[in-house]
C-alpha positions as CSV (number, residue, x, y, z in Angstrom):
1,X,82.6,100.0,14.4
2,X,79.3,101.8,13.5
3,X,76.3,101.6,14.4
4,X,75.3,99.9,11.1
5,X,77.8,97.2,11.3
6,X,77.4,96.7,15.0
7,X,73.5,95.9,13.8
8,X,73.9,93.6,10.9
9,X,74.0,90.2,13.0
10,X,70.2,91.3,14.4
11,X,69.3,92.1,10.6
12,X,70.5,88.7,8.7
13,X,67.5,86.2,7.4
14,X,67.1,83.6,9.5
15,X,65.2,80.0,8.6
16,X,62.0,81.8,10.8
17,X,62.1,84.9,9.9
18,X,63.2,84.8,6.1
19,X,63.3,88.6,5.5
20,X,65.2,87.9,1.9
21,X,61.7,86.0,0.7
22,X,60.4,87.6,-2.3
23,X,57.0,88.2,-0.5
24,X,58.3,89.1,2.5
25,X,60.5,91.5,0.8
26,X,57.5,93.0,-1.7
27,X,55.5,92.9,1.5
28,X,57.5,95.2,2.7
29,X,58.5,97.6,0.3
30,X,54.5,97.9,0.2
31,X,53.8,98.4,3.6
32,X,56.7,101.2,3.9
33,X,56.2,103.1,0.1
34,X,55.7,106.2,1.7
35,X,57.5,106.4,4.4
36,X,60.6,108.1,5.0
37,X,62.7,107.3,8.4
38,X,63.5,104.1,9.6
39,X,61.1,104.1,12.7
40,X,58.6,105.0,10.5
41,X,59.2,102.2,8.8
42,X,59.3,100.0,11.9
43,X,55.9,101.3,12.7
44,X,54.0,100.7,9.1
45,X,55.3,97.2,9.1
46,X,54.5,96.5,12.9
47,X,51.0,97.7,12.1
48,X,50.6,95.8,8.7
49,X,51.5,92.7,10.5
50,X,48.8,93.5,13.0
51,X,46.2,94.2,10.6
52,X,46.6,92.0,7.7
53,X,47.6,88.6,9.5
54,X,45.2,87.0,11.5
55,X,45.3,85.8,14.7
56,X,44.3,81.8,14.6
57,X,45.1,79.8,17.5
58,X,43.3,76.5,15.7
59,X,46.1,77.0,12.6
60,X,48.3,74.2,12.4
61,X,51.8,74.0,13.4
62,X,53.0,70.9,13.3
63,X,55.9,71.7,11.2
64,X,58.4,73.7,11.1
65,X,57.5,75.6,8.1
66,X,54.3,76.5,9.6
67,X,55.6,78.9,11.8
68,X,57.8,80.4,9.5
69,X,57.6,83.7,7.8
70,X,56.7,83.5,4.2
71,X,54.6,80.6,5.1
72,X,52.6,82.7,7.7
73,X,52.3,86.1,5.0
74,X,50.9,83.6,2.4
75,X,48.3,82.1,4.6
76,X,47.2,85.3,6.3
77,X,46.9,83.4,9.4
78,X,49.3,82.3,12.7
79,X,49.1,81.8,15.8
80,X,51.9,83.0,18.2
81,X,53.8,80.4,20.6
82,X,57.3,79.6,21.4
83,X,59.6,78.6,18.5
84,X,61.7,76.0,21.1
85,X,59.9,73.1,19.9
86,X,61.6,73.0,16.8
């Protein structure tokens, strides 16, 4: 098994984090234009996120759907907390 297959269960969509969105996939392909390597990649996103979603701890999350995220990239706006309660 490669290192490629041994990875794909960790890179599958998920109902939180719904990487095959259409935003979150032309998100993205934005953020990571022009960069080449993978961690390079890693690193434009995980900055991107920082930068251009706020941190709100009075956003709502009384739903599932608040936390999840397409809904968070569209609003701009989250606040971070355990996901056990749904």
């Amino acid at each position: 098994m490669n290192n490629d297959e041994k990875l794909h269960p960790y890179l599958e969509s998920t109902y939180f984090i719904d990487s095959d969105s259409a935003n979150i996939f032309s998100y993205a392909n934005a953020i990571c234009v022009a960069e080449q390597t993978d961690t390079d990649k890693a690193i434009a996103l995980c900055y991107g996120v920082r930068d251009d979603i706020r941190y709100d701890p009075y956003s709502r999350v009384d739903k599932r759907e608040a936390v999840r995220a397409s809904n968070v990239l569209q609003k701009k706006r989250a606040f971070a907390f355990p996901k056990r309660f749904y």
